[in-house]
C-alpha positions as a printed NumPy array, in Angstrom:
array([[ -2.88 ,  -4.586, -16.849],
       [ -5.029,  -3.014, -19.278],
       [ -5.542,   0.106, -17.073],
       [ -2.024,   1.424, -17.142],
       [ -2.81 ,   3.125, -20.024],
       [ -5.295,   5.482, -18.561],
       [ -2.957,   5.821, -15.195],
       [  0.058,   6.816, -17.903],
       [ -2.126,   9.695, -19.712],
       [ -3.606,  10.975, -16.288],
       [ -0.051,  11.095, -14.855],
       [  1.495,  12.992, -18.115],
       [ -1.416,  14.857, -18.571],
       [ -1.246,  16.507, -14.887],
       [  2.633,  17.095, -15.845],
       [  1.555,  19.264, -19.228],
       [ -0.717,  21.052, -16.701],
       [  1.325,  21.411, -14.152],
       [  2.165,  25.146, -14.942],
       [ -1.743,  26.043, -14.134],
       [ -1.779,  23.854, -11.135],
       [  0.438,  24.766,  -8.431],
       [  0.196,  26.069,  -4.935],
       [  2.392,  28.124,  -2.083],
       [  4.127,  26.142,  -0.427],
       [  4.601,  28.229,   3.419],
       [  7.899,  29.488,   4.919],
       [  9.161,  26.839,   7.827],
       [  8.061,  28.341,  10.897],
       [ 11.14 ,  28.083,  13.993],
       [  9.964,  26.45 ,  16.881],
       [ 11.435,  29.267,  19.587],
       [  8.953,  30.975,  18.196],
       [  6.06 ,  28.971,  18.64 ],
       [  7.273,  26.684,  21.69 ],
       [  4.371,  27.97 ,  24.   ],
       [  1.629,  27.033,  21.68 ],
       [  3.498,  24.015,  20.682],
       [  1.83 ,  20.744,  22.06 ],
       [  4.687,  18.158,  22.155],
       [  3.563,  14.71 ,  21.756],
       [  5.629,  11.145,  20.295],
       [  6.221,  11.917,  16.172],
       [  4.572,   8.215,  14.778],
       [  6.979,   8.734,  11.94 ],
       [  9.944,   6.481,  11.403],
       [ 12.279,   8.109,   8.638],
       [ 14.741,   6.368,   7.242],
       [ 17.365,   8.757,   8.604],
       [ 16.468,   8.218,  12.116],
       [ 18.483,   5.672,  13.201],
       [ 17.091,   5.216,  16.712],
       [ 13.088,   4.802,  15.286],
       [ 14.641,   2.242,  12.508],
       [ 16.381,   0.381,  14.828],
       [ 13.215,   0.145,  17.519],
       [ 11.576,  -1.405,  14.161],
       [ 14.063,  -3.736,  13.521],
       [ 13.877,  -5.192,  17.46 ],
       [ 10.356,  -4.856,  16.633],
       [ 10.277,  -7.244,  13.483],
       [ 12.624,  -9.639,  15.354],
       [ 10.665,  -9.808,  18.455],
       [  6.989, -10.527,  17.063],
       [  8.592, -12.532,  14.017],
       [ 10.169, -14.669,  16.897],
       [  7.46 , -14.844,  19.428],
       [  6.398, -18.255,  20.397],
       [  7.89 , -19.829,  17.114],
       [  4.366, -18.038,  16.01 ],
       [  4.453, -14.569,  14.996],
       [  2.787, -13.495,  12.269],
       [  2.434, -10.249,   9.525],
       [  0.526,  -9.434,   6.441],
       [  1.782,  -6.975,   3.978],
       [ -1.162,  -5.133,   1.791],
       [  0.3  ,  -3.461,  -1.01 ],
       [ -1.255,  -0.617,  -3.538],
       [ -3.137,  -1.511,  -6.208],
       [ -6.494,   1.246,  -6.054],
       [ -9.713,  -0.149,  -6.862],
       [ -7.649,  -3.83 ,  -7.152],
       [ -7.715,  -3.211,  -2.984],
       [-11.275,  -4.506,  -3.342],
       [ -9.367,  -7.823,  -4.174],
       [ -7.281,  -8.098,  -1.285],
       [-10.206,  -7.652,   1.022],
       [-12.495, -10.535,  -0.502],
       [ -9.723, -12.458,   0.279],
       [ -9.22 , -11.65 ,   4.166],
       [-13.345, -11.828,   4.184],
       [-12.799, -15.398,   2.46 ],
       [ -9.758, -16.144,   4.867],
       [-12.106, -15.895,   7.802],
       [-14.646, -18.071,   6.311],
       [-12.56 , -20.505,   6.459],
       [-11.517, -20.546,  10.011],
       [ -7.59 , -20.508,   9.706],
       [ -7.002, -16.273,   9.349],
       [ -4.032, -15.687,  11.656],
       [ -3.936, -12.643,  14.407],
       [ -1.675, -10.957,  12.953],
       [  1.437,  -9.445,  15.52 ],
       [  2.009,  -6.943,  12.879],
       [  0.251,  -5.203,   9.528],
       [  1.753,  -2.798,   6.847],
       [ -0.388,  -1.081,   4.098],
       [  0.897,   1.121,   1.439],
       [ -1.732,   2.946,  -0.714],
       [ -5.151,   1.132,  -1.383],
       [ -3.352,  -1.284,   1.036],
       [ -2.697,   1.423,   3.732],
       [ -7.102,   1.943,   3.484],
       [ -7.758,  -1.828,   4.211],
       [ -4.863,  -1.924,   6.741],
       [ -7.119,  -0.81 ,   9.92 ],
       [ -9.885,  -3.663,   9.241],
       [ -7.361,  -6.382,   9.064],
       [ -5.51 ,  -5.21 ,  11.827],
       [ -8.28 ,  -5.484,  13.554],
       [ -9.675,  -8.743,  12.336],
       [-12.767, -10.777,  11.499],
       [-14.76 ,  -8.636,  13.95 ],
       [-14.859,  -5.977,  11.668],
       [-14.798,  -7.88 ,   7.845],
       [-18.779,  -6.35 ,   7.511],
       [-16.701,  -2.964,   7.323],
       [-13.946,  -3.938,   5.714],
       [-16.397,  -5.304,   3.063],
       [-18.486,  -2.227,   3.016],
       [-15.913,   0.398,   2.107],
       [-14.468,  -1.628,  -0.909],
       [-18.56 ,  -2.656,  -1.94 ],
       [-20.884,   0.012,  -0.336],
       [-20.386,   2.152,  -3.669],
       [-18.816,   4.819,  -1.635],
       [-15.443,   4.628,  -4.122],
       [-17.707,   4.481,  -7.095],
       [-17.41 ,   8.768,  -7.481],
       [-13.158,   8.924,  -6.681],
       [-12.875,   9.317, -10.44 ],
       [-16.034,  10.803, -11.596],
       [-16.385,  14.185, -13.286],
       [-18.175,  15.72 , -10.32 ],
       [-14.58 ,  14.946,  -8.967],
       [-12.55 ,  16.466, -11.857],
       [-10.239,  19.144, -10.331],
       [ -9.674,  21.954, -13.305],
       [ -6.603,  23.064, -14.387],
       [ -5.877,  25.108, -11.25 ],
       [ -4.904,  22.301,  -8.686],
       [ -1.818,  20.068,  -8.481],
       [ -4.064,  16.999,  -9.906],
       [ -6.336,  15.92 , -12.536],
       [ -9.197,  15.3  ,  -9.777],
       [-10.317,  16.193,  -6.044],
       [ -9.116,  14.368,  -3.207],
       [-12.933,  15.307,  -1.931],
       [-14.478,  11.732,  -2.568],
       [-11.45 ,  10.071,  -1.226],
       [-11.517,  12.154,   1.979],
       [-14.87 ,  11.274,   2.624],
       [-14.62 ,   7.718,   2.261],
       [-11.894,   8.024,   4.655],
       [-13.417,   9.819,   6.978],
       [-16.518,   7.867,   6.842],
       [-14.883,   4.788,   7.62 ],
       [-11.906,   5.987,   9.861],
       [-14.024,   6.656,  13.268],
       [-13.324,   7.153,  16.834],
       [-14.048,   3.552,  17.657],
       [-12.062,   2.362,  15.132],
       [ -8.941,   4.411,  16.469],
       [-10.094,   2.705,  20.124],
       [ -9.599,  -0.661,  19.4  ],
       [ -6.031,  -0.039,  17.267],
       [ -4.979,   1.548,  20.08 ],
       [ -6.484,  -1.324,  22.349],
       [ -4.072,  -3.642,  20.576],
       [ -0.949,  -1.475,  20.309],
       [ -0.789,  -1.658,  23.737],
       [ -0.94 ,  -5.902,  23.451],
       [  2.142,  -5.009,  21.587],
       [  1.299,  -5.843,  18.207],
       [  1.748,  -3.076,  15.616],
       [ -0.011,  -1.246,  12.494],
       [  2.374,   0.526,  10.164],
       [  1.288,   3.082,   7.012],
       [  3.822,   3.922,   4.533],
       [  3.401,   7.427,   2.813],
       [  6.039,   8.922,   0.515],
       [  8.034,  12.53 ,   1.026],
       [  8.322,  13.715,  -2.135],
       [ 10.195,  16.725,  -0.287],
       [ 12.978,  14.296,   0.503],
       [ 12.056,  11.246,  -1.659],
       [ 11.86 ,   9.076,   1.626],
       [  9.559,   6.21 ,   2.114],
       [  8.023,   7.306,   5.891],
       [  6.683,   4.407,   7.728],
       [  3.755,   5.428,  10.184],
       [  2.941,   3.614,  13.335],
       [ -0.213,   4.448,  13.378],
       [ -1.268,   2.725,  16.75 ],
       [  1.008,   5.156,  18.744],
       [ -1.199,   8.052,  16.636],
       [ -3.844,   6.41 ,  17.881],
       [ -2.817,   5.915,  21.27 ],
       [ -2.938,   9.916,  21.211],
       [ -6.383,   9.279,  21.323],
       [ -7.822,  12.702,  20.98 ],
       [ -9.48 ,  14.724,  17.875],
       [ -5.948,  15.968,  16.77 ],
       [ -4.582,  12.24 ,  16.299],
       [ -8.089,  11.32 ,  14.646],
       [ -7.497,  14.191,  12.108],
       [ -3.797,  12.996,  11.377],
       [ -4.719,   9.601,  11.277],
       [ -7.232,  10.183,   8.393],
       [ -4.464,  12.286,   6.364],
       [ -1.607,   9.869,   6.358],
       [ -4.265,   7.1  ,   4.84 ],
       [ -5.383,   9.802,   2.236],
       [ -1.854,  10.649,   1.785],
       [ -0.832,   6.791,   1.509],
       [ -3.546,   6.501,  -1.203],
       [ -2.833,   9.735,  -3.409],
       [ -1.97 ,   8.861,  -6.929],
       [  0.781,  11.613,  -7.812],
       [ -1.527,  13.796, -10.564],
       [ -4.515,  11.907,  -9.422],
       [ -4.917,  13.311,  -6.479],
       [ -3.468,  15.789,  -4.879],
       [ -0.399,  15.214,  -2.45 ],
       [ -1.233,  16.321,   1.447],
       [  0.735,  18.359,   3.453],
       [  1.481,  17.242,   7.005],
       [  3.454,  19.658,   9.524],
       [  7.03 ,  17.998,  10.295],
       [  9.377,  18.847,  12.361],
       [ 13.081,  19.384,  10.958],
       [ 15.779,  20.742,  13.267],
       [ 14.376,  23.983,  14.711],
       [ 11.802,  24.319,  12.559],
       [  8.326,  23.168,  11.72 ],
       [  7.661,  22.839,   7.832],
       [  5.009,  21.527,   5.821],
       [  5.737,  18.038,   4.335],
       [  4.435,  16.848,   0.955],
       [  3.054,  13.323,   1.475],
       [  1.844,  11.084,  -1.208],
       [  0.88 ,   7.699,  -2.623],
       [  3.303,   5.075,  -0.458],
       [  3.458,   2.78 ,  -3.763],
       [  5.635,   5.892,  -5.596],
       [  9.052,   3.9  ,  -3.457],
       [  7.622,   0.279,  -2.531],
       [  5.01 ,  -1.552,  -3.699],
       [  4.23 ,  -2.968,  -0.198],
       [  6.554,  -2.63 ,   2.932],
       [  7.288,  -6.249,   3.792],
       [ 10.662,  -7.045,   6.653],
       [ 12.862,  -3.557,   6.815],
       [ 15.222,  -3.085,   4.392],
       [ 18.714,  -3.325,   6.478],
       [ 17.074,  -6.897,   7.681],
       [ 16.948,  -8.392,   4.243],
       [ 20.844,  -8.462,   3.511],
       [ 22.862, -10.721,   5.776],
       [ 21.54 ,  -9.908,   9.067],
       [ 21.729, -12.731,  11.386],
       [ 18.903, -15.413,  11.4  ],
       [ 16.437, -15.006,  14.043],
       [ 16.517, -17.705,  16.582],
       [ 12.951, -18.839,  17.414],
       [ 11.474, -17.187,  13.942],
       [ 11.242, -20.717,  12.138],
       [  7.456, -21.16 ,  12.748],
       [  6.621, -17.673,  11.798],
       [  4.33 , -16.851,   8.584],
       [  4.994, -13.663,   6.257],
       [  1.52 , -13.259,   4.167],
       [  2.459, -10.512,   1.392],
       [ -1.484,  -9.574,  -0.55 ],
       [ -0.242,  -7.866,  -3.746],
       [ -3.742,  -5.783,  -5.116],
       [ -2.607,  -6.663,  -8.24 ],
       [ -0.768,  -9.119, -11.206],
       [  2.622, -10.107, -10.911],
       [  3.033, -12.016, -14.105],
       [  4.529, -10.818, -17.345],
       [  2.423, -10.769, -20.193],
       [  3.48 , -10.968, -23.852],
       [  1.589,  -8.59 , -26.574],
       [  3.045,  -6.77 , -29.591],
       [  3.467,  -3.156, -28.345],
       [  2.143,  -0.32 , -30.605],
       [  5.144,   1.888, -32.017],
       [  3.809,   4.851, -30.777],
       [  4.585,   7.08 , -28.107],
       [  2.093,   6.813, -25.54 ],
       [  1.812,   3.039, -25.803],
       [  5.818,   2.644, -25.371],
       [  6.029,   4.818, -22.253],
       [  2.776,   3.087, -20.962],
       [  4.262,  -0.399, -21.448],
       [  7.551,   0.766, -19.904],
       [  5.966,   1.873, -17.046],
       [  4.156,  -1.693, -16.502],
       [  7.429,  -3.521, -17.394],
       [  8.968,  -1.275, -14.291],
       [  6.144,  -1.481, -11.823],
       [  6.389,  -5.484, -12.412],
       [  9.831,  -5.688, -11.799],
       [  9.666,  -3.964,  -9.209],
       [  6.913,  -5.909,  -7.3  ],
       [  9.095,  -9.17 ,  -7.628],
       [ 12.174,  -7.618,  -6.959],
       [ 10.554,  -7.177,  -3.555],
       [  8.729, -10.247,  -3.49 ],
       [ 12.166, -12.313,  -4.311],
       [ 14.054, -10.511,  -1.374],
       [ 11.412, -10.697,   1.407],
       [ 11.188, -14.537,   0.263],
       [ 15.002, -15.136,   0.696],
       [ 14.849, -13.415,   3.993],
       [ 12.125, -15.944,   5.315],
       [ 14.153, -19.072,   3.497],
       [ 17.182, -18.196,   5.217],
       [ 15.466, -17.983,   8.805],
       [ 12.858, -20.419,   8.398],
       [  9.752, -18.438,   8.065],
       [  7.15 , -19.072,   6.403],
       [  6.239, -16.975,   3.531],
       [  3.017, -16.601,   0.971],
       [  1.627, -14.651,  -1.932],
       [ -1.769, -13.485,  -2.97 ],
       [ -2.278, -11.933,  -6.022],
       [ -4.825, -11.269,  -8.944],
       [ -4.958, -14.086, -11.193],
       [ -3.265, -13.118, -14.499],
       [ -6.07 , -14.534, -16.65 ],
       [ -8.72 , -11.82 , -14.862],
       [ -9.463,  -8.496, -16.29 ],
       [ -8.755,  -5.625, -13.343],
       [ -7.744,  -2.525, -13.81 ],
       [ -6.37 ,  -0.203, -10.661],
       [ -8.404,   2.829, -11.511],
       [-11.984,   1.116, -12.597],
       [-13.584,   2.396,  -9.389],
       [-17.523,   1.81 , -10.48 ],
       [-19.531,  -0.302,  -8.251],
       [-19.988,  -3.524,  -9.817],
       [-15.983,  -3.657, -10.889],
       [-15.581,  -3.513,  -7.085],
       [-18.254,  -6.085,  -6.233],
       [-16.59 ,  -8.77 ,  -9.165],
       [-12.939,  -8.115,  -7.707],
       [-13.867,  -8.441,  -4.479],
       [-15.682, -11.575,  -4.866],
       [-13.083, -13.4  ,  -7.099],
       [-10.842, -12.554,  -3.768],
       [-13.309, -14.136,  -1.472],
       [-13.985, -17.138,  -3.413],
       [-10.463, -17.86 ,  -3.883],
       [ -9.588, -17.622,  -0.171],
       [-12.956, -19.434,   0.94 ],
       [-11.722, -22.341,  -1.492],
       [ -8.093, -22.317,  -0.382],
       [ -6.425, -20.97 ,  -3.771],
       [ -5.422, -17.543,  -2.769],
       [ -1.703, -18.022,  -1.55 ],
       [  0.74 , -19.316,  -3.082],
       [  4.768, -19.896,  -1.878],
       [  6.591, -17.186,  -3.632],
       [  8.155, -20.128,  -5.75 ],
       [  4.827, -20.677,  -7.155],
       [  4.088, -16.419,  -7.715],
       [  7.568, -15.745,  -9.534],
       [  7.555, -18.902, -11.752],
       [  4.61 , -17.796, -13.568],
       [  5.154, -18.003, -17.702],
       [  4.538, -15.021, -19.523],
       [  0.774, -14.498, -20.5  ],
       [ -0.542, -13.883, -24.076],
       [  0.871, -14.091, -27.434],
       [  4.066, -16.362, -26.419],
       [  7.21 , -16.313, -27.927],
       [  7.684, -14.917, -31.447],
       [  7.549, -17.829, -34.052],
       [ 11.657, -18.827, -35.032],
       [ 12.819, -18.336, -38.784],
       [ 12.389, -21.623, -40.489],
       [ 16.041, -22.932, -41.348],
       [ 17.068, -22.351, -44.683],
       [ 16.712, -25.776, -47.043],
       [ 19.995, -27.142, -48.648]])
């Protein structure tokens, strides 16, 4: 992935800077002293402490995983300007007739930006397909967008927060909330880098809310969700802990998961889920899974860079291999998408005709019937590139 390299230096480069770019963080405030102003309304966050919220998500997973032998979910993971990827290939989906309704849909990151549209389905694909193509990421990285050396990131969050807010509208937050109450769900994953926690946000109860408060929070856990730590800068979202409301530092969902697929205390051992055997798992990774073989420069930056990749991988199919035994063991279905290894995409390459290539390479391959794959099929893959290193001849007697 030939643009780790630049997300490596940004990321070390906003650590050697961090010294100039720091800000106050407030005192918690106590609620007794602010319970008359206070406006109590359901928290959309499920921590992974709360035992109660992650157990409601487990009957939740079981329940549309096992309804009529025909639930359904798609997982979008992170992946940045790769996210224009993953939605050429729900636009191609629908062209071909056979895109599912989806019962429920996670997005982490890039994935957390597109998760709205497909939530919401082919109605809104002209959207979808203008946020990722209408040019309006082309300036995220520009140097109108460069930050200085006195913020906690090498560039603004101000292009990001108006694509977001362009695109996240008060129709938009209608019709999620419209289909929360059908029962199926939309989940955002951000990351607490106060606690290290992955949150998970169910973001048709925010939108349920339905007033300008929950279309203001709604729009900061997506910007949150899609904050490269040093990128961008992290957001801070008031929390409630114990007796006392604090300001929580949210960021980029992809720092703990690279997408949020069944719940973790489902994938080891739980019991199989009777009725779940005609149920489909559809995981779109914004990104390559494959290893690729290259002879690694012996110098610093290049070692940490390729260490990074070699972890991010790993990761990724770590994930992919345990969501995959989960559906073997009870039957489900379960498919991959991902960037073809032989294509040239890099994660922070945000300029306009990058988006337009990506996204149509997604499109066509879904259109044509060559974007999923079983997970058999994803994790199989032999390394790219050079191969293995040629073997010592053996010595003549």
């Amino acid at each position: 992935m030939r643009d780790l390299p630049a997300r490596f230096i940004a990321v070390a480069l906003a650590l050697t800077l961090s010294g100039c770019g720091t800000f106050a963080r407030p005192e918690p405030l106590a609620v007794r002293a602010i319970d008359a102003s206070v406006e109590r309304v359901a928290d959309p966050r499920i921590r992974p402490g709360d035992q109660v919220r992650v157990t409601e998500l487990v009957e939740l997973f079981t329940h549309r995983l096992a309804r009529d032998g025909s639930g359904a979910m798609l997982a979008l993971s992170g992946g940045g300007a790769n996210g224009a990827f993953g939605a050429g290939v729900l636009v191609g989906w629908t062209e071909t007739g056979a895109r599912p309704r989806f019962d429920i849909v996670t997005g982490i990151s890039t994935g957390a930006l597109a998760a709205p549209f497909a939530f919401l389905g082919s109605d809104w694909d002209d959207e979808l397909r203008e946020a990722y193509t209408g040019g309006g990421a082309d300036g995220l990285l520009s140097a109108r967008a460069l930050a200085g050396l006195v913020r906690p990131s090498l560039f603004s969050s101000a292009p990001l927060r108006k694509l977001v807010e362009e695109n996240v509208t008060p129709e938009l937050l209608r019709q999620i909330a419209a289909e929360h109450a059908k029962g199926r769900r939309l989940l955002v994953v951000t990351t607490n880098l106060d606690t290290q926690e992955s949150v998970v946000w169910d973001m048709g109860q925010l939108a349920t809310q339905g007033d300008e408060q929950a279309l203001q929070l709604f729009r900061e856990v997506l910007i949150a969700s899609a904050s490269i730590p040093g990128v961008f800068p992290p957001v801070m979202i008031a929390g409630l802990q114990g007796d006392q409301i604090v300001e929580e530092m949210h960021a980029d969902g992809g720092i703990n998961l690279p997408f949020l697929g069944v719940p973790e205390n489902m994938l080891a051992g739980s019991p199989r889920i009777p009725g779940a055997d005609h149920a489909s798992i559809y995981v779109l990774i914004n990104g390559q899974t494959g290893r690729t073989s290259s002879v690694v420069r012996g110098s610093l930056p290049a070692i940490l860079t390729r260490t990074y990749e070699s972890m991010s991988k790993a990761t990724t199919r770590t994930h992919l291999a345990a969501n995959a035994a989960f559906a073997a063991r009870n039957g489900v279905t379960f498919r991959v998408a991902s960037i073809p290894m032989e294509t040239e995409a890099s994660s922070l390459n945000f300029d306009h005709d990058s988006m337009v290539r990506v996204f149509e390479l997604g499109r066509s391959r879904a259109a044509a019937g060559q974007a999923w794959v079983s997970p058999s099929e994803e994790l199989a893959a032999e390394p790219a590139g050079i191969g293995p290193a040629p073997q010592a001849a053996a010595p003549s007697n």
